[in-house]
Backbone and ligand atoms as CSV (ligand in chain L), in Angstrom:
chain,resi,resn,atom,element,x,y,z
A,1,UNK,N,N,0.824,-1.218,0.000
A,1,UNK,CA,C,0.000,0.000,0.000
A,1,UNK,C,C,0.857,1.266,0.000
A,2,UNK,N,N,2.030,1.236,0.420
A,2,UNK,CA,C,2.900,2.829,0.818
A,2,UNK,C,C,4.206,1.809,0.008
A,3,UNK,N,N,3.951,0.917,-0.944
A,3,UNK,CA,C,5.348,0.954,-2.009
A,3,UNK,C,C,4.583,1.648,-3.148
A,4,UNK,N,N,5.666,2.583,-3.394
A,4,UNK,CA,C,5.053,3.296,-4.453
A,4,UNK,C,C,6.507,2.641,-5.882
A,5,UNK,N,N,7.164,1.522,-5.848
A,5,UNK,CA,C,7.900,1.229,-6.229
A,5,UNK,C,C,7.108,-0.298,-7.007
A,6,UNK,N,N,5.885,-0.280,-6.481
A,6,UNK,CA,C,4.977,-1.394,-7.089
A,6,UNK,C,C,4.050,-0.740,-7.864
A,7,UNK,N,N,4.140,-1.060,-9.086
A,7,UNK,CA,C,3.185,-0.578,-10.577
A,7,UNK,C,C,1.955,-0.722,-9.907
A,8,UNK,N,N,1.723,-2.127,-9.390
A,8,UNK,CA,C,-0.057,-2.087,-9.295
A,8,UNK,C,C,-0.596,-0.943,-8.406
A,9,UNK,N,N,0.862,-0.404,-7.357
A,9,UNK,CA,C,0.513,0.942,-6.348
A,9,UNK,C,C,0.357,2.482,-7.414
A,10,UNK,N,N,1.568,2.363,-7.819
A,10,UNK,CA,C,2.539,3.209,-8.589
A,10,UNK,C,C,2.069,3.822,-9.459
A,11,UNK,N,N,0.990,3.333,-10.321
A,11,UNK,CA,C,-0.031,3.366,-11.573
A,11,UNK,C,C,-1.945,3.653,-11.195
A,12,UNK,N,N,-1.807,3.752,-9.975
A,12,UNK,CA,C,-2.925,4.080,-9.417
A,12,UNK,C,C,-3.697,5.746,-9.862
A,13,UNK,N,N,-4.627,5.785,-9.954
A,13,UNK,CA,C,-5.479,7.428,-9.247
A,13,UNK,C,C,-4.874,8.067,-8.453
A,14,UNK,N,N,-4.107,9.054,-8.225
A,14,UNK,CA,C,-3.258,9.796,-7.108
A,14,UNK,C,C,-4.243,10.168,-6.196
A,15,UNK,N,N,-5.098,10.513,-6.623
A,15,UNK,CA,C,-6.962,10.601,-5.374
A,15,UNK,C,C,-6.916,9.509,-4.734
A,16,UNK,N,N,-6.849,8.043,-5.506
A,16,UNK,CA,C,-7.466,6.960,-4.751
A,16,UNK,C,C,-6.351,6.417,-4.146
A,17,UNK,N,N,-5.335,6.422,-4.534
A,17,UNK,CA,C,-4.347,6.625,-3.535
A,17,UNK,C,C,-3.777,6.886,-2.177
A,18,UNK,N,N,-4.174,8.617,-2.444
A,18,UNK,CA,C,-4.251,9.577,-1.360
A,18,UNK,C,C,-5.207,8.702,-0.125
A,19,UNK,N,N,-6.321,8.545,-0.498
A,19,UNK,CA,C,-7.863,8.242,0.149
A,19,UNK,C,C,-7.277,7.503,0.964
A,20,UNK,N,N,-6.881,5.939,0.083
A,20,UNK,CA,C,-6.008,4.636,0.414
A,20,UNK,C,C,-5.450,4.850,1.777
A,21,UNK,N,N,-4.629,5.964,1.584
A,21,UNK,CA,C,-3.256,5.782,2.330
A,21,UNK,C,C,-3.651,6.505,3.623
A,22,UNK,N,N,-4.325,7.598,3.842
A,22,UNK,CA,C,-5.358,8.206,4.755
A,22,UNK,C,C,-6.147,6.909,5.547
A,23,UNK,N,N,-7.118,6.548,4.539
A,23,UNK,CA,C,-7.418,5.457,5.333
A,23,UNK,C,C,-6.671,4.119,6.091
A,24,UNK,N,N,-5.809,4.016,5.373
A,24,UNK,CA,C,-4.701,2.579,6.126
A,24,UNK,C,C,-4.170,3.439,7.119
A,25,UNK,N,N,-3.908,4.582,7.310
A,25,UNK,CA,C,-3.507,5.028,8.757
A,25,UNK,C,C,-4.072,4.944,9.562
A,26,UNK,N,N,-5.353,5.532,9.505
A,26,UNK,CA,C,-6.179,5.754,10.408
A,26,UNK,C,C,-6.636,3.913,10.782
A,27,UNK,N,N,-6.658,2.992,10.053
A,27,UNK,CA,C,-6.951,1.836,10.151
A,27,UNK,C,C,-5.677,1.327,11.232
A,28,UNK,N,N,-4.275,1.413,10.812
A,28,UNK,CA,C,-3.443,1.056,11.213
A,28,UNK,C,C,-3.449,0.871,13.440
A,29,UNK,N,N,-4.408,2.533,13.433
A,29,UNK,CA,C,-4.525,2.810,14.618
A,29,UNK,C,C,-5.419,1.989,15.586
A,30,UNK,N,N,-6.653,1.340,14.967
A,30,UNK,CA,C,-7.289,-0.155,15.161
A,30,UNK,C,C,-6.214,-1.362,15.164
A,31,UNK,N,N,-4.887,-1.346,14.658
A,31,UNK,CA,C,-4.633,-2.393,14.901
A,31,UNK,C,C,-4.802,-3.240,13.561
A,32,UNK,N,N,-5.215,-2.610,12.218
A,32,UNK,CA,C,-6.118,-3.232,11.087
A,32,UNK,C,C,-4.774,-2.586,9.705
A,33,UNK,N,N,-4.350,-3.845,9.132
A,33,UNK,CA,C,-3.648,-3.151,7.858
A,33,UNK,C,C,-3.868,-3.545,6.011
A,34,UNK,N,N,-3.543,-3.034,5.672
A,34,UNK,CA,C,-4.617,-2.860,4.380
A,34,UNK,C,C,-3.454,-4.083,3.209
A,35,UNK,N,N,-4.171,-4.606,2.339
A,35,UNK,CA,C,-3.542,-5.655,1.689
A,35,UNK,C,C,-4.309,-4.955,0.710
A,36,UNK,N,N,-3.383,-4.400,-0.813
A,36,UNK,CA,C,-3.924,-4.646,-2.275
A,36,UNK,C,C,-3.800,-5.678,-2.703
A,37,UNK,N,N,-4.537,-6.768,-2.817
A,37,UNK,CA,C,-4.505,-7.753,-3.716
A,37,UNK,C,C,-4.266,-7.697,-5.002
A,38,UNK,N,N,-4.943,-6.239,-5.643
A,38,UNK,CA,C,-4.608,-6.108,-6.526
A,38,UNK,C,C,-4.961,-4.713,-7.324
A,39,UNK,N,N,-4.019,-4.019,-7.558
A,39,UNK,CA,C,-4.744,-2.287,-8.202
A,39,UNK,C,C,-4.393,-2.085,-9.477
A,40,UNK,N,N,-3.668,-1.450,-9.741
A,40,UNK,CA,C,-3.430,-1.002,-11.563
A,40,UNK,C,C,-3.336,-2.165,-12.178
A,41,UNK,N,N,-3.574,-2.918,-12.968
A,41,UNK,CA,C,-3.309,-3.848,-13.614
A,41,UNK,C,C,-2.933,-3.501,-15.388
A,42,UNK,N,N,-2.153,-3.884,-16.097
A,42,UNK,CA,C,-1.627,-3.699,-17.907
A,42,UNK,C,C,-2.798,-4.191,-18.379
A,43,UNK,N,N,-3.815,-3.946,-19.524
A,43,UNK,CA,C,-4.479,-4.371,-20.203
A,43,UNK,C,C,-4.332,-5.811,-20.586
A,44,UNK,N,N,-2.956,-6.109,-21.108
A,44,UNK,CA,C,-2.515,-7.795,-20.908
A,44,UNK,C,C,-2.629,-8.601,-19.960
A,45,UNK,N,N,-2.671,-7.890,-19.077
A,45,UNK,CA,C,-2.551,-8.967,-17.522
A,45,UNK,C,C,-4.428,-8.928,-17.226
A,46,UNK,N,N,-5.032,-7.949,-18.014
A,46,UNK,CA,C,-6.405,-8.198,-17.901
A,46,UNK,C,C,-7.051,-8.832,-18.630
A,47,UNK,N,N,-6.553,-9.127,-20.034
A,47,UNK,CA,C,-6.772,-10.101,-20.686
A,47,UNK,C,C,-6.762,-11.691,-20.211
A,48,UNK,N,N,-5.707,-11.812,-19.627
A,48,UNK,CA,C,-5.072,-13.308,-19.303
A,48,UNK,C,C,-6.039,-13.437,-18.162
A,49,UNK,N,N,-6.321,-12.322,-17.087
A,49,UNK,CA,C,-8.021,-12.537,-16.283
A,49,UNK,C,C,-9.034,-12.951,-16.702
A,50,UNK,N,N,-9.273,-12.362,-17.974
A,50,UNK,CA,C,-10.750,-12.230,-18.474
A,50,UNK,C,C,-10.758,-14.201,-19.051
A,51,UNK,N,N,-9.506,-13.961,-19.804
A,51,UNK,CA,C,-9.300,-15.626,-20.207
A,51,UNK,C,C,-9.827,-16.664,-19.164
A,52,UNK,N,N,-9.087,-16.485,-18.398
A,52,UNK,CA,C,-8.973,-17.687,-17.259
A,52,UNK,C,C,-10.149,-17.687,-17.066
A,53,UNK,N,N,-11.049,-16.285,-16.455
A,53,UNK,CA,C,-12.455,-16.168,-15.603
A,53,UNK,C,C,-13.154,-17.057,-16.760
A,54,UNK,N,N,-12.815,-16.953,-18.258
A,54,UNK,CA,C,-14.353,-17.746,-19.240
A,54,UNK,C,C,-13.604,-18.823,-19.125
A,55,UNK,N,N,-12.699,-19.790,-18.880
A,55,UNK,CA,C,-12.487,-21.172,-18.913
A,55,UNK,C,C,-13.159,-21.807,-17.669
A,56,UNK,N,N,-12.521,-21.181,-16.376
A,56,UNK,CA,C,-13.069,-21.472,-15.323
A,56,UNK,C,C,-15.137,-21.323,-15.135
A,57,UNK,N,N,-15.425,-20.507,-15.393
A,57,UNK,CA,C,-16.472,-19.676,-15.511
A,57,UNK,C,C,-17.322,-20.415,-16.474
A,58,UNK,N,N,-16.946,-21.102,-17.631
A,58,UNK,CA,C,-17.493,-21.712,-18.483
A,58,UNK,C,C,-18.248,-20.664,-19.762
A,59,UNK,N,N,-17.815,-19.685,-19.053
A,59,UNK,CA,C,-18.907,-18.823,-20.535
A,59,UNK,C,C,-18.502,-17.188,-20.722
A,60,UNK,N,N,-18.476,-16.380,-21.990
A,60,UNK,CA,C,-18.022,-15.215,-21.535
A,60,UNK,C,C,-18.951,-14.369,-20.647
A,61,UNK,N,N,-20.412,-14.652,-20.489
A,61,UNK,CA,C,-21.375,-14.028,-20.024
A,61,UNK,C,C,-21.294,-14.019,-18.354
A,62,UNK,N,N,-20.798,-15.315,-18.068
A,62,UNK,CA,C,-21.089,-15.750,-16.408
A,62,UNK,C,C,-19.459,-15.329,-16.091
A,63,UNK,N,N,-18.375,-14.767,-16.681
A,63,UNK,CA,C,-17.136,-14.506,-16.289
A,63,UNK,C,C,-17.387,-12.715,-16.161
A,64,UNK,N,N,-18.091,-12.322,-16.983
A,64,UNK,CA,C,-18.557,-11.316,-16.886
A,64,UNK,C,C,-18.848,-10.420,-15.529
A,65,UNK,N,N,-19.770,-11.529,-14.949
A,65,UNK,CA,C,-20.260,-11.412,-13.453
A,65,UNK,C,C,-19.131,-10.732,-12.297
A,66,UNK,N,N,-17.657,-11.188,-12.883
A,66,UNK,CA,C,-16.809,-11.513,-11.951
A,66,UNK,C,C,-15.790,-10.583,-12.971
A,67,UNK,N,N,-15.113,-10.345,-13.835
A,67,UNK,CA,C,-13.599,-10.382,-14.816
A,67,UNK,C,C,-13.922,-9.189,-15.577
A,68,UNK,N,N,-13.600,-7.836,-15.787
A,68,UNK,CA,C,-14.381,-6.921,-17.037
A,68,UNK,C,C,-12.794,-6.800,-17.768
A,69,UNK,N,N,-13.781,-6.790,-19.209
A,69,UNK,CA,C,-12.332,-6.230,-20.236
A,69,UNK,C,C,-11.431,-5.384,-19.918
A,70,UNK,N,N,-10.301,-5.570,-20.318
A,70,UNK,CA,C,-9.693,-4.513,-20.774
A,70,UNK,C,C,-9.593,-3.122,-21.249
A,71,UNK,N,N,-10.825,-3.013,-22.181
A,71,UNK,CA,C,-11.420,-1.704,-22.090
A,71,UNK,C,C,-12.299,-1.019,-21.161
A,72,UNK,N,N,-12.790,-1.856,-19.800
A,72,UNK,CA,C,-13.844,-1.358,-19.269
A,72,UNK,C,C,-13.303,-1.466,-17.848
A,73,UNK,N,N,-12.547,-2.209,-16.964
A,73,UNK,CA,C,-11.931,-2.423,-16.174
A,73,UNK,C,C,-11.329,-1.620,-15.862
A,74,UNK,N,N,-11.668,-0.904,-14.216
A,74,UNK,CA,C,-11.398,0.177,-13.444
A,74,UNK,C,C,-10.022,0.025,-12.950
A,75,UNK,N,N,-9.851,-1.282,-12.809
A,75,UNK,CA,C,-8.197,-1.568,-12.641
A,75,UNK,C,C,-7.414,-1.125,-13.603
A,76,UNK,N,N,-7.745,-1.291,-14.821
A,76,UNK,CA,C,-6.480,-0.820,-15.833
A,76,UNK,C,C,-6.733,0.427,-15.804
A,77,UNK,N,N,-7.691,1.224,-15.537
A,77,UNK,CA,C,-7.623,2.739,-15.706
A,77,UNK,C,C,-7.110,3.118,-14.393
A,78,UNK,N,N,-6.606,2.965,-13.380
A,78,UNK,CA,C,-6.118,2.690,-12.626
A,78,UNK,C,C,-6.795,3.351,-11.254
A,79,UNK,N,N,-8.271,2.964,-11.496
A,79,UNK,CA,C,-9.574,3.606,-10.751
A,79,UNK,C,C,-9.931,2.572,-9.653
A,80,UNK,N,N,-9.055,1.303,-9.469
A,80,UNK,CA,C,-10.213,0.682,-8.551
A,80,UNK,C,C,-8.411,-0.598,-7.559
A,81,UNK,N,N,-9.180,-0.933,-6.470
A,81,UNK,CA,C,-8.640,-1.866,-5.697
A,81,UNK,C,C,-9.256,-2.759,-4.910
A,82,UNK,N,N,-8.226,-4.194,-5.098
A,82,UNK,CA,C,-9.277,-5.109,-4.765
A,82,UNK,C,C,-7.972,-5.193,-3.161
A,83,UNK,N,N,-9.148,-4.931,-2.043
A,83,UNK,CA,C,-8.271,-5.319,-0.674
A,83,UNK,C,C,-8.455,-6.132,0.024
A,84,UNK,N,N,-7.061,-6.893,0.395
A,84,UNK,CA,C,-7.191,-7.984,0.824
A,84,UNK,C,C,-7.115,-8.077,2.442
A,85,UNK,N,N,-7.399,-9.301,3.093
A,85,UNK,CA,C,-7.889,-9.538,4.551
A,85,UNK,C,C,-9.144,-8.944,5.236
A,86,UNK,N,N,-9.756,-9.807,5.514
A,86,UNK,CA,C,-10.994,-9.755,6.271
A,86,UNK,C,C,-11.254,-8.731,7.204
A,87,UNK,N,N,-10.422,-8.718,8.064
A,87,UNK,CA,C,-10.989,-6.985,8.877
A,87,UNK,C,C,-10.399,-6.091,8.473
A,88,UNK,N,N,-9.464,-6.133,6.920
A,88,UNK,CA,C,-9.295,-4.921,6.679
A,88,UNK,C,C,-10.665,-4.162,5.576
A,89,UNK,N,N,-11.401,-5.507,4.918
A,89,UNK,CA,C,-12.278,-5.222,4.352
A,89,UNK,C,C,-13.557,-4.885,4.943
A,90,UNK,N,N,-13.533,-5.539,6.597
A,90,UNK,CA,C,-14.723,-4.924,7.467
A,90,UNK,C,C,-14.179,-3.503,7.601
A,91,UNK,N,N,-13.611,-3.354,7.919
A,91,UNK,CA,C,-13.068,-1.766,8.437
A,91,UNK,C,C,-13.736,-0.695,7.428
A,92,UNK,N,N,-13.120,-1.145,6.015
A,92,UNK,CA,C,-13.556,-0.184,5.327
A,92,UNK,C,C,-15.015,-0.044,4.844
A,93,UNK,N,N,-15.538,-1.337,4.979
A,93,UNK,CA,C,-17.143,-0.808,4.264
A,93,UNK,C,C,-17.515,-0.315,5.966
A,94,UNK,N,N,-16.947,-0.080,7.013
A,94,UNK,CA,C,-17.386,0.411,8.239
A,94,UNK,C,C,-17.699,2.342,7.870
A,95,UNK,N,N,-16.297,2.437,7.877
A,95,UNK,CA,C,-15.115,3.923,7.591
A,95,UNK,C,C,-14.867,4.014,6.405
A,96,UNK,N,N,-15.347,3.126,5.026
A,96,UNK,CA,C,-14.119,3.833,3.783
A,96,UNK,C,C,-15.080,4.723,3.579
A,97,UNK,N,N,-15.628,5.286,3.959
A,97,UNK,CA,C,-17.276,6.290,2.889
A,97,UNK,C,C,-16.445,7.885,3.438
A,98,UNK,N,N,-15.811,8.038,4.501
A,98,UNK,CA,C,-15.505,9.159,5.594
A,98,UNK,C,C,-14.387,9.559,4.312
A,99,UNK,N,N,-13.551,8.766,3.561
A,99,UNK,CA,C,-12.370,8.571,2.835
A,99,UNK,C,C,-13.066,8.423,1.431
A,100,UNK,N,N,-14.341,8.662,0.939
A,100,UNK,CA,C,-14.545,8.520,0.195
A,100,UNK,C,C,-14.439,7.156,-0.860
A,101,UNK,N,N,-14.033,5.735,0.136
A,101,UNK,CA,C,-13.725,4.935,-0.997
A,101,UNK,C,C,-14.735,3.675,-0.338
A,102,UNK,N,N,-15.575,3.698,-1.677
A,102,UNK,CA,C,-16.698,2.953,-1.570
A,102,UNK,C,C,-16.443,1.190,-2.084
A,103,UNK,N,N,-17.118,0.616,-2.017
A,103,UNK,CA,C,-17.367,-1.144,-2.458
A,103,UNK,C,C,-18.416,-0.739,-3.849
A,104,UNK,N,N,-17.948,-1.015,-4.497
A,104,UNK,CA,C,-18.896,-0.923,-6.048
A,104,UNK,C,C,-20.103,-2.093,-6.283
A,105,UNK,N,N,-19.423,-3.397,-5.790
A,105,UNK,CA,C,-20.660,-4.675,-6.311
A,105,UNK,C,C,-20.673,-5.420,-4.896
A,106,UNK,N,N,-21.915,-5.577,-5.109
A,106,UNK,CA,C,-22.256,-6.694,-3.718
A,106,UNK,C,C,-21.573,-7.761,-4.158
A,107,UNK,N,N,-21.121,-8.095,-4.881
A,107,UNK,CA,C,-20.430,-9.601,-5.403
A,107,UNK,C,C,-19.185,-9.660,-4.873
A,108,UNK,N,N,-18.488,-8.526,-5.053
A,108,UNK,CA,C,-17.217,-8.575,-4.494
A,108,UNK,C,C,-16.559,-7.524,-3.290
A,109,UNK,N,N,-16.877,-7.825,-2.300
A,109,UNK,CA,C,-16.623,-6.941,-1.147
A,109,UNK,C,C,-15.028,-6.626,-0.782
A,110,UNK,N,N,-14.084,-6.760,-1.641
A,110,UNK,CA,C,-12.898,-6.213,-2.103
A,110,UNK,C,C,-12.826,-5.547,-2.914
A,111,UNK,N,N,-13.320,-5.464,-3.490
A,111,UNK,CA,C,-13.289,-3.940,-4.553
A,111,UNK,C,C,-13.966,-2.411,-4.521
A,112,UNK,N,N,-12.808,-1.891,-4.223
A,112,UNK,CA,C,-12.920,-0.833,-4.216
A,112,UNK,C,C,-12.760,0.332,-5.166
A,113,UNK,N,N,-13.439,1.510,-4.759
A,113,UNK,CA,C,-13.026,2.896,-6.022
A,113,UNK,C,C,-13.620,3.828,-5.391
A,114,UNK,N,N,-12.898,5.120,-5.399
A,114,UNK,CA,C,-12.806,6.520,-5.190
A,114,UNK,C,C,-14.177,7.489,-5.516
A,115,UNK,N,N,-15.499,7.212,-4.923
A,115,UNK,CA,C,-16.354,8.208,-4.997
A,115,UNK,C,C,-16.744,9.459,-4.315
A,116,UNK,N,N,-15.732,10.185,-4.964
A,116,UNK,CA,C,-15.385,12.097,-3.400
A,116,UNK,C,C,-17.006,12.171,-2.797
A,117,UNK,N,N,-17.640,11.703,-3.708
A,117,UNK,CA,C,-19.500,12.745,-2.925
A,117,UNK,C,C,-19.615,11.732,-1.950
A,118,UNK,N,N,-19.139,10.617,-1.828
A,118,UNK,CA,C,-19.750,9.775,-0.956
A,118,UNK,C,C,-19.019,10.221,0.546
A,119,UNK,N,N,-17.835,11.660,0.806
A,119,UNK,CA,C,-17.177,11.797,1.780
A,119,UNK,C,C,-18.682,12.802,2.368
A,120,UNK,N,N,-19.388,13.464,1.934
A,120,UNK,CA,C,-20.826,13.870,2.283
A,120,UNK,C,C,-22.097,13.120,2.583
A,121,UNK,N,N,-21.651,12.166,1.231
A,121,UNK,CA,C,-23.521,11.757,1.041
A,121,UNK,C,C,-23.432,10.238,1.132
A,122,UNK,N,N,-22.501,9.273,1.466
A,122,UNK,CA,C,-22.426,8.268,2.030
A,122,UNK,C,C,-22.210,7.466,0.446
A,123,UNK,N,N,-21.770,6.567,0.501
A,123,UNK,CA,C,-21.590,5.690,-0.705
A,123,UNK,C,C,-22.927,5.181,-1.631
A,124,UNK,N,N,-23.184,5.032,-3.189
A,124,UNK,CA,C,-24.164,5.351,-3.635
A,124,UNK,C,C,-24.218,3.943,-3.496
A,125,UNK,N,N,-25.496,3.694,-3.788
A,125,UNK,CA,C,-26.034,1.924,-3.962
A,125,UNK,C,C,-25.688,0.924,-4.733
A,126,UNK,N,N,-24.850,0.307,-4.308
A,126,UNK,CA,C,-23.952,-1.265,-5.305
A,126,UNK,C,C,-24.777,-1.775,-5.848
A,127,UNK,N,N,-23.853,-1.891,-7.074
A,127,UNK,CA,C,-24.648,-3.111,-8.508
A,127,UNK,C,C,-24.166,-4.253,-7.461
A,128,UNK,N,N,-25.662,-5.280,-7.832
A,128,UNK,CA,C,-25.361,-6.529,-7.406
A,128,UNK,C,C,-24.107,-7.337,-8.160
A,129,UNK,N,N,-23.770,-7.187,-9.287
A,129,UNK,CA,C,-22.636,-7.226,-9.816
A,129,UNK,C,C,-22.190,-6.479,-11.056
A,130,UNK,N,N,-20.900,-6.714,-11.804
A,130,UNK,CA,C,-20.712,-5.770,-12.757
A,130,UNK,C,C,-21.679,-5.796,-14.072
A,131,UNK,N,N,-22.265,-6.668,-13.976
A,131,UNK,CA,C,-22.833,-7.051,-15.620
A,131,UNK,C,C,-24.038,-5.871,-15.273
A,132,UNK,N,N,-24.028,-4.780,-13.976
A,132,UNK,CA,C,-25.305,-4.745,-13.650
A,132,UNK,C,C,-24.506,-2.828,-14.314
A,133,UNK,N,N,-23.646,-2.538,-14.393
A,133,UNK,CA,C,-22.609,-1.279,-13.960
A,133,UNK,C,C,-22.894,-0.753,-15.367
A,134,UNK,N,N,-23.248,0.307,-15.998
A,134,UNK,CA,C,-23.638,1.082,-16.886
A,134,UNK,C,C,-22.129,0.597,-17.875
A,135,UNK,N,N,-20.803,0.993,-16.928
A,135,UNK,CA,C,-19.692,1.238,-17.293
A,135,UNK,C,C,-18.970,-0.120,-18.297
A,136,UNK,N,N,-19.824,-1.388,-18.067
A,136,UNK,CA,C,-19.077,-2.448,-18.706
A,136,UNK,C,C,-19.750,-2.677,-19.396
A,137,UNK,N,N,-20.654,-1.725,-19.957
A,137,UNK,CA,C,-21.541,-2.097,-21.524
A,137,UNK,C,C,-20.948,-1.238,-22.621
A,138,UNK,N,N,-19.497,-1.126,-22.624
A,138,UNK,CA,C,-19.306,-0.290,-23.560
A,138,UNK,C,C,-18.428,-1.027,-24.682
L,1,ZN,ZN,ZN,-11.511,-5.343,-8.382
């Protein structure tokens, strides 16, 4: 989270970043520390996702649910993070809204992304999953 010498950090939103790193402090002080599983990702390395998710997945539709292209994937634009460990992911759907960084899909309660209005107006209402997200119909 504070190597900025790691692309998947390094290649991030400097906002969602910022938010990130605000929040893992203040987390830190609980006793609670923040794991990216996974943030910026190369369009290639989202490909070889999207692959795997339709083999495993059995279909491009039901990988969908779970894997977005290359062109549509908040990770490669370097808009979103998936965080890892269990009370670091309670913590934040507790506190990430104060930090502005919301949970996007009820499907995946590691993924995260940078919505500033939600530091006012609380985080807006999760797609049950991505196939549901305006953003991956493009
Ligand atoms: Zn994610």
């Amino acid at each position: 989270m504070f190597d900025d010498e790691h692309p998947g950090v390094a290649n991030l939103d400097p906002d969602l970043l910022r938010a990130l790193r605000a929040a893992a402090t203040e987390a830190a002080d609980d006793g609670i520390e923040f794991y990216v599983n996974s943030g910026w990702r190369s369009p290639e390395y989202q490909d070889r996702l999207l692959h795997k998710a339709i083999s495993e997945h059995g279909s491009a539709e039901e990988a969908a649910r779970w894997v977005a292209t290359a062109n549509t994937s908040a990770h490669v634009a370097g808009n979103a993070v998936d965080i890892g460990r269990s009370d670091a992911k309670a913590w934040l759907s507790q506190h990430g809204a104060k930090y502005g960084l919301c949970q996007i899909y009820r499907n995946e309660p590691w993924h995260y992304e940078l919505r500033p209005e939600a530091v006012d107006h609380g985080c807006p209402a999760m797609y049950a999953d991505p196939t549901h997200d305006p953003r991956m119909r493009q």
